[in-house]
C-alpha positions, -999 to 999 in steps of 0.1 A, spaced: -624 -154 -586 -591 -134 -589 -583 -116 -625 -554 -118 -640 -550 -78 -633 -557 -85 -595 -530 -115 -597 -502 -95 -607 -508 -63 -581 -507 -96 -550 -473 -108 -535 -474 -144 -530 -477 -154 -497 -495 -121 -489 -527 -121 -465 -556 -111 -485 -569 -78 -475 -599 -66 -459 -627 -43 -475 -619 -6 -459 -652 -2 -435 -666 33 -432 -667 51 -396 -707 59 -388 -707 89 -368 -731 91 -347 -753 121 -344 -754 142 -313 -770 132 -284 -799 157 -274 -792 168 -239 -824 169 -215 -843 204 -206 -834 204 -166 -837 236 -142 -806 252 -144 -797 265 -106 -781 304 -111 -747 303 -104 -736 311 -69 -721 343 -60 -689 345 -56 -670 338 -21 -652 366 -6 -625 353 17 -606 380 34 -568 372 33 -552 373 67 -532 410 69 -500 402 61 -471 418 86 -447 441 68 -412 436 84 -377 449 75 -351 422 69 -314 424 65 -286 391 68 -257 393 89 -228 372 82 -193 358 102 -172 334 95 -197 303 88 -227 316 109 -254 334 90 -279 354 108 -310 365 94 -330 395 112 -365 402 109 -381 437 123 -420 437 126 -432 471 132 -463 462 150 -453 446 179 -448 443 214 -410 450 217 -398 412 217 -361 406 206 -359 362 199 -329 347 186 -337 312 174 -369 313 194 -356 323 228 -340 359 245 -308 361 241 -301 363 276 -308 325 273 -293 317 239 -260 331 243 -241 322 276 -213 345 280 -221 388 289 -198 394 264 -218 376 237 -249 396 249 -232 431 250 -219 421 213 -255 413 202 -271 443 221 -240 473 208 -262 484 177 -294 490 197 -277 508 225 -254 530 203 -283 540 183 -304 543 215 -332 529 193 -363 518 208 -395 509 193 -427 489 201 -416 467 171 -399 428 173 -366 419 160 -367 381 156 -333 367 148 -329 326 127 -290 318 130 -275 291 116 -242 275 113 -202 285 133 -200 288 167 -215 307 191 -193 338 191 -197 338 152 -231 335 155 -231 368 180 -213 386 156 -236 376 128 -264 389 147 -248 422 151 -245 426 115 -279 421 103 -294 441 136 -271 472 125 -284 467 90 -317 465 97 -314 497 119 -298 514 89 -331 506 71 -352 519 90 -335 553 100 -306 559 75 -292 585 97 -278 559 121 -254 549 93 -225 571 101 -229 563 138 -227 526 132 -201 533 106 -177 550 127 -181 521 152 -174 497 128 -207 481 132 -214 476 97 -185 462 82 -186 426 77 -152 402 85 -140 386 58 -118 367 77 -127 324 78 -107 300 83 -81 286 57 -90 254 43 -64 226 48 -35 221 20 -25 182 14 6 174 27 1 195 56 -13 189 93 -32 219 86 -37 248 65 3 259 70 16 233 94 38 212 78 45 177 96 71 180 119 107 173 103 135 149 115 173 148 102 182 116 114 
């Protein structure tokens, strides 16, 4: 039976509450005495030797070149994958590629591999000849002024102009008429 005390303390309409029920914790479980294995000894995986290489980008117009030399290696030189003999058609492509290892006259057992992307092939050519005269300035600074004076290690900044609207092209205006 409610009190009047109780009464006035409940809304009407109000669910009657519940008695608050205390939490039993339970105690911790024991656990059970097993042989315990020693722990194993630690693996020693031996990394792979990882190739040191010198790296330097060469860039024209849209084409990027990125040039990789590996020390140890068997005198390879891979653009894309293949010799350049085969990825760039025209001898004047190849000579372009080739003019900082032959006014350098460097020659090592080591492997230039070349990844080019983007512009055309001539861009591409003279993007490789960038980063190979960069690299070769890395690895024997005293081929700078001798790639310097050819002009070897200056980059174009010449690229094409974007188009303007209202023009055909960047400059070309549409042709006018009088009449």
């Amino acid at each position: 039976m409610t009190t009047a005390k109780s009464a006035s303390t409940k809304k009407p309409g109000a669910r009657p509450t519940k008695p608050l029920k205390k939490k039993v914790v339970a105690a911790p479980r024991r656990a059970k005495k097993t042989a315990v294995a020693p722990p194993a000894p630690p693996r020693v995986v031996s990394k792979p030797k990882r190739r040191t290489y010198t790296f330097a980008v060469g860039r024209r117009k849209s084409a990027i070149a990125r040039v990789r030399f590996v020390a140890e290696g068997t005198a390879r030189f891979l653009v894309n994958g293949k010799p350049p003999d085969a990825y760039f058609p025209t001898f004047e492509m190849r000579t372009l590629v080739r003019a900082p290892l032959a006014l350098t006259g460097f020659s090592s057992p080591g492997d230039f591999a070349v990844k080019v992307t983007g512009g055309g092939l001539h861009g591409q050519a003279e993007a490789v000849r960038l980063g190979l005269a960069r690299v070769l300035v890395k690895l024997n600074p005293e081929f700078r002024t001798t790639l310097k004076r050819a002009g070897l290690l200056t980059r174009d900044p010449r690229v094409k102009e974007r188009k303007k609207y209202g023009l055909k092209r960047a400059r070309r205006a549409p042709q006018w008429q009088k009449r």
